[in-house]
C-alpha positions in Angstrom: -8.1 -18.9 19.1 -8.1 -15.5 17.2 -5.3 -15.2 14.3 -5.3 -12.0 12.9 -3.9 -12.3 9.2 -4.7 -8.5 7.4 -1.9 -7.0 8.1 -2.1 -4.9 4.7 -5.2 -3.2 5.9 -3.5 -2.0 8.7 -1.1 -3.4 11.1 -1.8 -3.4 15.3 0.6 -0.2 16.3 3.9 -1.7 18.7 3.4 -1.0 22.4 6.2 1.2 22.3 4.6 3.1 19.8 1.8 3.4 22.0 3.3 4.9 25.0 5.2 7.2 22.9 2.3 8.7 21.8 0.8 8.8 25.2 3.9 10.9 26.4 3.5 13.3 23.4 0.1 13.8 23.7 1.1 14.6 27.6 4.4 16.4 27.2 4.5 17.7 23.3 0.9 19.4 22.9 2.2 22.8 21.8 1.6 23.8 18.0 4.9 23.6 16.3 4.7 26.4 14.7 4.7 28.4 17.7 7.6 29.9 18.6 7.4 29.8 22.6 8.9 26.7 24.5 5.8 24.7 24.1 5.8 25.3 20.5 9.7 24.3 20.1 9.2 21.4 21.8 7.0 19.7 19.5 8.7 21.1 16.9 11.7 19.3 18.1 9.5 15.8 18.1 8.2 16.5 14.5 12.0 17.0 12.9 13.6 13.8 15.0 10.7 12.0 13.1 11.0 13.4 9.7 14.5 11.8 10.3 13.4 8.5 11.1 10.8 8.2 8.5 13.5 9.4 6.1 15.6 6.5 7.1 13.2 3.9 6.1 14.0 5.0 2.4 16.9 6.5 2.4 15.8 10.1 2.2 16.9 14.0 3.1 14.7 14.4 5.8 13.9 17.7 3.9 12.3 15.7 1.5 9.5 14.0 3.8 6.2 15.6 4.0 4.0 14.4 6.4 -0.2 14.1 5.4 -2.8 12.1 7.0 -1.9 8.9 5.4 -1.3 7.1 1.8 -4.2 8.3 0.4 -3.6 12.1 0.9 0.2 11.6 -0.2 -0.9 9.3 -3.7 -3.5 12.8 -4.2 -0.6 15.2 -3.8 1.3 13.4 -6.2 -0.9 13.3 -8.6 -2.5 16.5 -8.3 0.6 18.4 -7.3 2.0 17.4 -10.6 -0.4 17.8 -12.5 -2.3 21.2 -11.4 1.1 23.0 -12.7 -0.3 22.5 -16.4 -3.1 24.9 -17.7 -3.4 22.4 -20.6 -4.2 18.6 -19.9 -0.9 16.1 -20.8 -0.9 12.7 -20.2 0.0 10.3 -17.5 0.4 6.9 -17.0 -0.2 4.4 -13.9 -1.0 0.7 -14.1 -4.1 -1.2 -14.5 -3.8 -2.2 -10.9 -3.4 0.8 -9.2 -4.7 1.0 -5.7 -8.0 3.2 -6.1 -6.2 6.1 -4.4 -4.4 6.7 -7.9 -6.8 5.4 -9.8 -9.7 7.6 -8.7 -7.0 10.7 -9.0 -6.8 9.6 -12.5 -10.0 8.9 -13.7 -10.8 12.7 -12.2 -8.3 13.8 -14.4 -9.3 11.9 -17.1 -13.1 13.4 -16.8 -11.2 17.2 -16.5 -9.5 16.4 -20.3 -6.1 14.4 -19.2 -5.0 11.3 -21.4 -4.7 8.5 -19.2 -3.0 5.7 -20.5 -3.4 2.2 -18.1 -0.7 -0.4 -18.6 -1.6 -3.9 -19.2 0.2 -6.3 -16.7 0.7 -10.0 -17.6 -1.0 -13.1 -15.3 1.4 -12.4 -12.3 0.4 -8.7 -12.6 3.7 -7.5 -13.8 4.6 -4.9 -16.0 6.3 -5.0 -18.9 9.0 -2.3 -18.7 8.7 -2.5 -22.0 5.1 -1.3 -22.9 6.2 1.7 -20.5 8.9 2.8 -22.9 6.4 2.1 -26.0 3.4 4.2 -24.1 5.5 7.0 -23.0 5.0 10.3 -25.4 5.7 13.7 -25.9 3.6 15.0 -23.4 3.5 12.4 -20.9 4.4 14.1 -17.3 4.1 11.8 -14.8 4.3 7.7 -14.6 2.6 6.3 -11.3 3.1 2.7 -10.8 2.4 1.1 -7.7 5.4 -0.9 -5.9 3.7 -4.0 -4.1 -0.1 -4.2 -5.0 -2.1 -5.1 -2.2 -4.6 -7.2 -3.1 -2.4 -9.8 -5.1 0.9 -9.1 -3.7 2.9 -8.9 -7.1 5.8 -6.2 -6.9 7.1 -4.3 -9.8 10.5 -4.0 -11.6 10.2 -0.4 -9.9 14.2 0.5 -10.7 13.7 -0.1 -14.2 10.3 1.4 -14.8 12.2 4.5 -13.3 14.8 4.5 -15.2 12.9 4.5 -18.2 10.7 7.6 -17.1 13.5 9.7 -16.0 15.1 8.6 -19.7 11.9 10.1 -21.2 11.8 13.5 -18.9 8.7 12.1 -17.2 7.9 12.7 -13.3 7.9 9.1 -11.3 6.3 8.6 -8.8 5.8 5.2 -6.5 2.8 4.2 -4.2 5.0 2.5 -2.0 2.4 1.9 1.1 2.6 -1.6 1.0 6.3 -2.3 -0.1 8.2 0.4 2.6 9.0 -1.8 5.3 9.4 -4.8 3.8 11.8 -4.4 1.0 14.8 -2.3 0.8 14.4 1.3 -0.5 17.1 3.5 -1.4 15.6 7.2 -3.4 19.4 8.0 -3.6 20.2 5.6 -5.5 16.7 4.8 -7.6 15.1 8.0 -9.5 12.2 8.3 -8.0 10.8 11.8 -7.8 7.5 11.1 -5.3 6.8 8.2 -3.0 3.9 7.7 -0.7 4.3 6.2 3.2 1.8 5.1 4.8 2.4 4.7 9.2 -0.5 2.6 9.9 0.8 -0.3 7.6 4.6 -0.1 9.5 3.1 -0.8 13.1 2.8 2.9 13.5 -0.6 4.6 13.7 -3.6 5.4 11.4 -3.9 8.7 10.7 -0.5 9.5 9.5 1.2 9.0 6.3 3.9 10.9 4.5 5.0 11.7 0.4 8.7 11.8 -0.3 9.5 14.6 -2.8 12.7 14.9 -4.5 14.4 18.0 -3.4 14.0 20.1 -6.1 10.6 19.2 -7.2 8.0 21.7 -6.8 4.2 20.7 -6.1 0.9 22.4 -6.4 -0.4 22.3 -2.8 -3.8 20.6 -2.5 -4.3 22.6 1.2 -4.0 26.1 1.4 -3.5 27.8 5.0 -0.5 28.3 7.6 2.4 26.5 5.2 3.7 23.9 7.2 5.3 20.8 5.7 7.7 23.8 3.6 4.3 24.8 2.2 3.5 21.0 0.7 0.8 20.7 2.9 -1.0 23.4 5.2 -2.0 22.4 8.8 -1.3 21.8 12.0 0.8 18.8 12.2 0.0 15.6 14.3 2.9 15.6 16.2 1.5 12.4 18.3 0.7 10.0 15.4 3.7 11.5 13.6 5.9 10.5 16.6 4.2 7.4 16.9 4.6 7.0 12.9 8.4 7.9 13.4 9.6 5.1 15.8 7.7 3.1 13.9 9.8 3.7 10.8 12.7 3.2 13.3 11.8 -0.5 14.7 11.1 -1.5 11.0 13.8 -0.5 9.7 16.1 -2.3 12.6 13.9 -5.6 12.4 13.3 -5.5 8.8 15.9 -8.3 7.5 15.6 -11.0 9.9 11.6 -10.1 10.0 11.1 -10.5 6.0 13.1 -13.6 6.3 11.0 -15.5 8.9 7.9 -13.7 6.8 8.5 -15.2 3.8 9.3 -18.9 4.9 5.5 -18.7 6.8 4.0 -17.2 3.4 5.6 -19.9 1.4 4.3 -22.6 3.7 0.9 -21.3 3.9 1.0 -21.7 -0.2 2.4 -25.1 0.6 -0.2 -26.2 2.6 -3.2 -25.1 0.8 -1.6 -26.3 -2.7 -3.9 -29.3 -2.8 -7.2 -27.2 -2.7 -9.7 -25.4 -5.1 -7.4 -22.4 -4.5 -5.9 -21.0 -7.2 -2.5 -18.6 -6.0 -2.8 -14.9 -7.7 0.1 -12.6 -8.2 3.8 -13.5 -8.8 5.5 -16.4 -6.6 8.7 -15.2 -6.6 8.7 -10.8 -7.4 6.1 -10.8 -3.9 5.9 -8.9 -0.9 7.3 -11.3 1.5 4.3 -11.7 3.6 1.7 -11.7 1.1 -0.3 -14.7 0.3 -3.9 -14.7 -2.2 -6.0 -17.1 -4.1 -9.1 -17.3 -5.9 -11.5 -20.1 -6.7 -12.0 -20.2 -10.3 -13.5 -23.1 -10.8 -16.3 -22.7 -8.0 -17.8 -19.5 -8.5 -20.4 -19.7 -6.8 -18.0 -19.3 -3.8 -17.4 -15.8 -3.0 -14.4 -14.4 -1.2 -16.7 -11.9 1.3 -18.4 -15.6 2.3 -14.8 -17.5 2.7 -14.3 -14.2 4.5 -17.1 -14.6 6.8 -17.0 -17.8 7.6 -13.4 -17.8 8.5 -14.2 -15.1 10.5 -16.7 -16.9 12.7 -13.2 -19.2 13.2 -11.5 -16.6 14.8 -9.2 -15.7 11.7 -8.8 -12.7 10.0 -8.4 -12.1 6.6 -9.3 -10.3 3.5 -11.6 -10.5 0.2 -10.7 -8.6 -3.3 -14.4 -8.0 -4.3 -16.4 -5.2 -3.6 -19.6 -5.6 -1.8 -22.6 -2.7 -2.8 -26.5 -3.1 -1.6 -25.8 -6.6 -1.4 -24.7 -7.4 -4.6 -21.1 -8.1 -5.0 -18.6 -6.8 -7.4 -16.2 -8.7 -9.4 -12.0 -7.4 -7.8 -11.1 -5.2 -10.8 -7.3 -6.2 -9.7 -8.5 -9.7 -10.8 -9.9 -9.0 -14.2 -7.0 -6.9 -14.7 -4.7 -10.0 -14.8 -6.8 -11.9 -16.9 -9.8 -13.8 -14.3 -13.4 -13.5 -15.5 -15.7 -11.8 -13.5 -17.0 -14.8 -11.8 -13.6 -15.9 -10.8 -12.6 -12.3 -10.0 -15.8 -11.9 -7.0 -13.9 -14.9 -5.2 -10.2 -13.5 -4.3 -9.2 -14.2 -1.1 -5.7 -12.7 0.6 -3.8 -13.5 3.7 -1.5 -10.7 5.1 0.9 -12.0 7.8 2.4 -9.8 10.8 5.3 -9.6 13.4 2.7 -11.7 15.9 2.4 -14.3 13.2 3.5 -18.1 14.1 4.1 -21.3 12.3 1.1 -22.5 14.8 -0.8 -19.7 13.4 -0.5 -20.7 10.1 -1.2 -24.5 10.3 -4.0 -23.9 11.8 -5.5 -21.7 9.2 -4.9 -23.8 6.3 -6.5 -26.4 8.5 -9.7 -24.4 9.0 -9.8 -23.3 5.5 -9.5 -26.4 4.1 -12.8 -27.6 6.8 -14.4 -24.2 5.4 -13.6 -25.4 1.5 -15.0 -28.8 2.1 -18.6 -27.4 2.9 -18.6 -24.8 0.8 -18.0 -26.9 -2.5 -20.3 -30.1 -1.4 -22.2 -30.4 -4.5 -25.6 -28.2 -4.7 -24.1 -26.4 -1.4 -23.8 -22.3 -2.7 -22.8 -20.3 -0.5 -24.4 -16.8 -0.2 -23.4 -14.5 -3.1 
């Protein structure tokens, strides 16, 4: 039996999404900046997806710039704020930002920026209150991711906002794991920049977009040919963008009734697993719906890469926190963040569920899980570090 349970790594793209692309790659090859018939008609596939993807949050299409995935867009938010200052400011993002902002911002940080990390509680939730106290004169742009990956805990991202835009500060969202899966409206919450990622939606790798408000202006990080209105220079993928498109399409139709069954199988997976070593991380109840973690603080000696492995060698798929480098692994700075030690930190585990996800599927890995804790914790049995 092979479960596949990563789906916020990246998600297997939909059949249909497949075959689109195949007919793209086939029928819509031309450059769409061209202005010949070959040219027009890709150009006509790239705008009928800037709608779709604007659908998925609510957006003038206008507003959707398309990039090669998350990463890219959380860069160009960053950097395309903050480039438009000859004198370092400040910014703010959370202490458990995904490395794509936090990297950004330690760069920035090195180049003279203030960089000022929030603190979240044991759930990994901000207060929006240590936001309004942090803010200052100078600050320019808040970052704070929407649904953190790693322990699933989503933020009071209406409020946080609110309290930017009260302040004069540029918000922006990395909203890769939570577009999808929650309801997202720009219109009516004030967010300035928001980052998509396709390949977490069923869509594609490759392809990713960044909302920007309408009358926001960005430094570009690409020069060349201008497309994207100038946001971002290049010859567009019009396959995976398609493919990233109808993507945004199908989730948004299927998103309701999708989250619901979602989160009764993440809630029973916690259910099932509440009598073992495992310790839940993140919030219960403010959670991406089909997000489940743990770590094992009282065995250490247990890392998550091993649980990892050895459910691998099961047939099921799922993910660890810690970093592994030359052998020697790294406690999950997401972990320390909300207040593990080190040697509870190197032994997060996380379970992502998908659209191909079952009830069967589930049972079964709590089952093997629970075979895989039982060896692992036999006493003077340590599993490899």
């Amino acid at each position: 039996m092979q479960i596949y349970l990563d789906h916020s790594a990246t998600t297997p793209p939909h059949p249909e999404v497949i075959r689109l692309m195949q007919q793209v790659m086939v029928e819509q090859w031309g450059n769409p900046s061209s202005l010949h018939h070959w040219g027009n008609r890709s150009a006509l596939t790239l705008e009928r997806s800037r709608i779709q993807v604007s659908r998925l949050i609510n957006a003038l299409p206008d507003s959707i710039h398309f990039t090669s995935g998350g990463t890219e867009a959380n860069n160009l938010a960053m950097f395309g704020i903050t480039q438009k200052y000859q004198m370092p400011q400040h910014i703010i993002i959370s202490a458990i930002e995904h490395s794509a902002i936090s990297q950004p911002a330690a760069r920035l940080e090195a180049e003279g920026w203030v960089v000022t990390r929030l603190a979240v509680d044991r759930t990994g939730r901000i207060d929006p209150k240590d936001l309004q106290t942090a803010l200052r004169p100078n600050t320019v742009l808040v970052s704070i991711i929407w649904g953190q990956s790693e322990i699933g805990t989503l933020q009071p991202i209406d409020e946080l906002a609110a309290i930017a835009h009260h302040h004069g500060a540029i918000f922006h969202t990395d909203a890769v794991q939570a577009a999808g899966r929650l309801a997202i409206d720009v219109q009516h919450t004030p967010i300035d920049l928001l980052s998509l990622s396709s390949h977490k939606l069923y869509g594609p790798q490759g392809s990713g977009a960044l909302y920007v408000r309408p009358d926001l202006e960005l430094v570009p990080l690409i020069g060349g040919g201008g497309q994207e209105s100038g946001v971002r220079s290049g010859t567009q993928a019009v396959a995976n963008i398609a493919g990233f498109g109808l993507a945004a399409e199908m989730t948004v139709d299927r998103m309701v009734e999708e989250n619901s069954r979602l989160m009764a199988l993440r809630d029973r997976l916690f259910d099932l697993l509440a009598d073992t070593p495992l310790m839940p991380t993140g919030h219960r109840l403010y959670r991406l719906p089909h997000h489940v973690s743990f770590c094992l603080p009282e065995t250490p000696d247990v890392s998550g890469k091993e649980l990892v492995r050895q459910m691998n060698l099961a047939g099921i798929g799922i993910s660890a926190g810690a970093a592994c480098s030359s052998g020697k692994i790294t406690p999950s700075p997401i972990l320390v963040a909300i207040g593990w030690d080190e040697a509870a930190a190197k032994t997060g585990i996380r379970f992502t569920l998908g659209m191909g996800t079952t009830e069967a599927d589930v049972d079964w890995t709590a089952m093997v899980l629970g075979q895989v804790l039982e060896r692992a914790i036999v006493p003077g049995r340590v599993m490899r570090r």
